[in-house]
C-alpha positions as CSV (number, residue, x, y, z in Angstrom):
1,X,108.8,81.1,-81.8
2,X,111.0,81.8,-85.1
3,X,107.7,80.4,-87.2
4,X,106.8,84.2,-86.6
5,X,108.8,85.6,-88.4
6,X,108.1,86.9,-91.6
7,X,110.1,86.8,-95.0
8,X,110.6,91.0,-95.1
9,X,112.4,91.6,-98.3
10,X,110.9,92.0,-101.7
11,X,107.2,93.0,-100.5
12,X,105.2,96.3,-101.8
13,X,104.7,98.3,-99.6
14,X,108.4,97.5,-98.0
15,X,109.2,96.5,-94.5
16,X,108.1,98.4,-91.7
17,X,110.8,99.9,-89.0
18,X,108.0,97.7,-86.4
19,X,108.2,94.7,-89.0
20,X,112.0,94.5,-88.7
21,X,112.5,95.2,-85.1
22,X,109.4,91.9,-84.1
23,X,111.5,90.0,-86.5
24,X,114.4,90.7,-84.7
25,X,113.0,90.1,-81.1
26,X,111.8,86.6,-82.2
27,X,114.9,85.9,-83.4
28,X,116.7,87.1,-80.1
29,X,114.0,85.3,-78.3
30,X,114.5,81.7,-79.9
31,X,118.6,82.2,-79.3
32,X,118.6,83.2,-76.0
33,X,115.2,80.7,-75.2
34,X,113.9,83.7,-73.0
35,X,110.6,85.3,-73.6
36,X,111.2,88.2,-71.3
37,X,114.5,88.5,-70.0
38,X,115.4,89.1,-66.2
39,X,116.3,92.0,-65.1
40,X,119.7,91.1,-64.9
41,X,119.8,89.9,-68.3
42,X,117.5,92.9,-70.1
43,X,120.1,95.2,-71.0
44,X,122.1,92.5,-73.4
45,X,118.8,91.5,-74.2
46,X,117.5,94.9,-75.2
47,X,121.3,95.6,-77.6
48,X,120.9,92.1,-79.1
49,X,117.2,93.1,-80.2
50,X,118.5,96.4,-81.6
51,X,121.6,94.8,-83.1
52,X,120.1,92.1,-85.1
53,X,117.4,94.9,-86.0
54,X,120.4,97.2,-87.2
55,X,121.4,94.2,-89.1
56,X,118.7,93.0,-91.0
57,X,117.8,97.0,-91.9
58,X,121.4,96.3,-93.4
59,X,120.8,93.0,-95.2
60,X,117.3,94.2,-96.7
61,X,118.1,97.8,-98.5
62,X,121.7,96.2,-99.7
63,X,119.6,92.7,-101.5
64,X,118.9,93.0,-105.0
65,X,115.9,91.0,-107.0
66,X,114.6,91.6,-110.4
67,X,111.8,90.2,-109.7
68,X,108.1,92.1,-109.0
69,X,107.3,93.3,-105.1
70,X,105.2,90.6,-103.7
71,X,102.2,91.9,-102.8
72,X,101.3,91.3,-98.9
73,X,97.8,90.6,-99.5
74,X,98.1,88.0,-101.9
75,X,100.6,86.5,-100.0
76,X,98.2,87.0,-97.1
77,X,95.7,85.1,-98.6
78,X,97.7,82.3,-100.3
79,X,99.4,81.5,-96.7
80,X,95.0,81.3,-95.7
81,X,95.1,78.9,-98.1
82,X,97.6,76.5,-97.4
83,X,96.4,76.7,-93.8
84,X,92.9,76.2,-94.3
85,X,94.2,73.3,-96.6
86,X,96.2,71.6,-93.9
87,X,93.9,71.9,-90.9
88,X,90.8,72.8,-92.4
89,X,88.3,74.7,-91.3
90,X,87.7,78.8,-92.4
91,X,90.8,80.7,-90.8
């Protein structure tokens, strides 16, 4: 699950609101090992998602780098790379 999520900070453009809050629901998801909650357990569920959402929004505008955006094509196509590399095949 958490191999899904994406490094979010230092890109060009920046993070989306959508980026942040699947980030944050595969990161809920791999600490509570549900997928979808029960109904008895979707409201915590749900808060935890927005929470760790709230907190990464945090975390990314208050991190400083002097180096250049990464652009997400590039980065796009290296990751290609290193899969195509490992397993082969066009991907």
């Amino acid at each position: 699950m958490c191999r899904n999520i994406k490094t979010l900070f230092n890109f060009e453009p920046p993070a989306t609101e959508l980026e942040i809050r699947d980030a944050s629901l595969q990161f809920v998801r791999k600490l509570s090992g549900f997928n979808v909650p029960s109904k008895a357990n979707a409201a915590a569920f749900d808060c935890a998602v927005e929470e760790v959402a709230a907190a990464a929004r945090n975390l990314i505008s208050a991190l400083v780098t002097t180096a250049e955006p990464r652009d997400r094509d590039t980065e796009a196509a290296r990751a290609r790379a290193r899969s195509a590399a490992r397993f082969g095949g066009n991907l």
